[in-house]
C-alpha positions as CSV (number, residue, x, y, z in Angstrom):
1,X,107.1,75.7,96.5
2,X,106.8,75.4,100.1
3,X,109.7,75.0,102.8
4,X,110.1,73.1,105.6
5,X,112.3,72.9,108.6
6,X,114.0,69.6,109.7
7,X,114.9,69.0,113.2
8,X,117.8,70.3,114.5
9,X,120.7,67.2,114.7
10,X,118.5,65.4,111.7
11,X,121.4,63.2,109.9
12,X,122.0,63.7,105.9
13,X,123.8,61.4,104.0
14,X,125.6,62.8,100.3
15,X,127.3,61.2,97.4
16,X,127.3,61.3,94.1
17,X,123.6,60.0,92.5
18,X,123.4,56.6,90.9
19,X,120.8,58.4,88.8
20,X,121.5,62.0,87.8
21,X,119.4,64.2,86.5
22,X,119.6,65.2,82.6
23,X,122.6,67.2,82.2
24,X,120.1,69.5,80.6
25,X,118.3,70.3,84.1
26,X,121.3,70.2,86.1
27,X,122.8,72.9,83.6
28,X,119.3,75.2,83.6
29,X,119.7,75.0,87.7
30,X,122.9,75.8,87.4
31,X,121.7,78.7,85.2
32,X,119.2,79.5,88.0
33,X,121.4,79.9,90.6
34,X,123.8,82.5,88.6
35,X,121.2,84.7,88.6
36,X,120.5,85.0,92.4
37,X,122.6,87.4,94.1
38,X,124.6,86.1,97.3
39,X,125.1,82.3,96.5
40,X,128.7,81.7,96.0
41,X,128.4,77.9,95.7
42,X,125.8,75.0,94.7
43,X,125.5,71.2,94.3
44,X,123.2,68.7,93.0
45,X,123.8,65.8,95.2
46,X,121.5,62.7,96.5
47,X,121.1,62.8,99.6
48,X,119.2,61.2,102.3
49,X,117.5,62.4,105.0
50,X,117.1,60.6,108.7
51,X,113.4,59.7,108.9
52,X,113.0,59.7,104.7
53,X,112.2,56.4,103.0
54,X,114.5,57.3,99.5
55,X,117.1,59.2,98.5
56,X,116.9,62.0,96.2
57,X,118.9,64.5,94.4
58,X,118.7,68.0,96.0
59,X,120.1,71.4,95.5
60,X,122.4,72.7,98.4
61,X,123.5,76.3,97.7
62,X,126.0,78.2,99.8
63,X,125.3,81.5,100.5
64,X,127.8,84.5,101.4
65,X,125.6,85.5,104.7
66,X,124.0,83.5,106.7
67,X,121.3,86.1,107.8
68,X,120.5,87.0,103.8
69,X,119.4,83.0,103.5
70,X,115.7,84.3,103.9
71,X,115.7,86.8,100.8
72,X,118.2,84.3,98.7
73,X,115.6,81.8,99.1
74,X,113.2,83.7,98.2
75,X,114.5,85.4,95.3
76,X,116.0,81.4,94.3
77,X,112.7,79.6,95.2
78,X,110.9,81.9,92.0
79,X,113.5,81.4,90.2
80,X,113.4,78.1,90.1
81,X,109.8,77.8,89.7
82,X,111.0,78.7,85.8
83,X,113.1,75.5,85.3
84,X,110.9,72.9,86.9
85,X,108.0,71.4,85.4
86,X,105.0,72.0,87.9
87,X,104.9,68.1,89.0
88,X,108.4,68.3,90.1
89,X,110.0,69.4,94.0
90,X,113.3,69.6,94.4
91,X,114.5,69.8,97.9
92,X,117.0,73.4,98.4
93,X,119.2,73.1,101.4
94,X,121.0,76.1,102.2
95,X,123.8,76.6,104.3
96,X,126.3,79.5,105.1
97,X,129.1,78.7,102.9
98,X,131.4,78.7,106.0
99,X,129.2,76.2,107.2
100,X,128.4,73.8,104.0
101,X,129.0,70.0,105.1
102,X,132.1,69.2,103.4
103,X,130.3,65.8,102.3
104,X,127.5,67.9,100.8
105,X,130.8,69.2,98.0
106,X,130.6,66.2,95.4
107,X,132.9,67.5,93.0
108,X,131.0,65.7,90.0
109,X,127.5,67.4,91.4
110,X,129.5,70.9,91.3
111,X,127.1,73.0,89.2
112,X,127.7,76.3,90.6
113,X,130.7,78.8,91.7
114,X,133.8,77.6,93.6
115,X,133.7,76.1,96.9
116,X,135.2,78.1,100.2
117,X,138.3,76.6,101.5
118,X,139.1,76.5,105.1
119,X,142.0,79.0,105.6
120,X,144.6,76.3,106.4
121,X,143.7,74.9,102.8
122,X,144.2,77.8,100.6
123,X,148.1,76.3,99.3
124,X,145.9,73.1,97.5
């Protein structure tokens, strides 16, 4: 797996994918990210990308520390070299949980952990 870098102000879409993958993958990925140390949150979205020609579903994961993103992806990136068959890319975005684009939270892509509420959201 290699990674790439999207320009800074690029514009992502999320929802909730027409097509979802096999409950059986999203579980295994779900499996995956259990395993790595410092994600507290993960979702299987589509999303699309400004500049892409489709939409796909990707994994966003959402880490404790934004400075330990380099060793969770990593450590995550092996991981899930495991789970997917060797044709197969899934694109990983990862975000400081703090930060993690509330659109990117698709309840019914929730595969992972329990999403960080903003302080002023702890009573719902």
């Amino acid at each position: 797996m290699s990674a790439r870098t999207l320009p800074s102000g690029t514009k992502m879409f999320f929802g909730a994918p027409a097509k979802p993958m096999a409950d059986v993958m999203a579980d295994a990925i779900g499996q995956v990210v259990a395993q790595v140390p410092g994600i507290c949150e993960a979702y299987i979205p589509q999303c699309f990308i400004e500049g892409e020609t489709e939409a796909r579903q990707v994994l966003i994961v959402g880490v404790e520390k934004k400075e330990k993103i380099p060793e969770v992806m990593q450590d995550l990136m092996g991981k899930m070299k495991l789970v997917l068959p060797p044709s197969v890319f899934m694109d990983i975005l990862p975000y400081a949980s703090t930060e993690l684009p509330e659109a990117a939270r698709v309840e019914k892509c929730h595969i992972f952990g329990s999403p960080r509420r903003p302080w002023w959201r702890f009573w719902h």
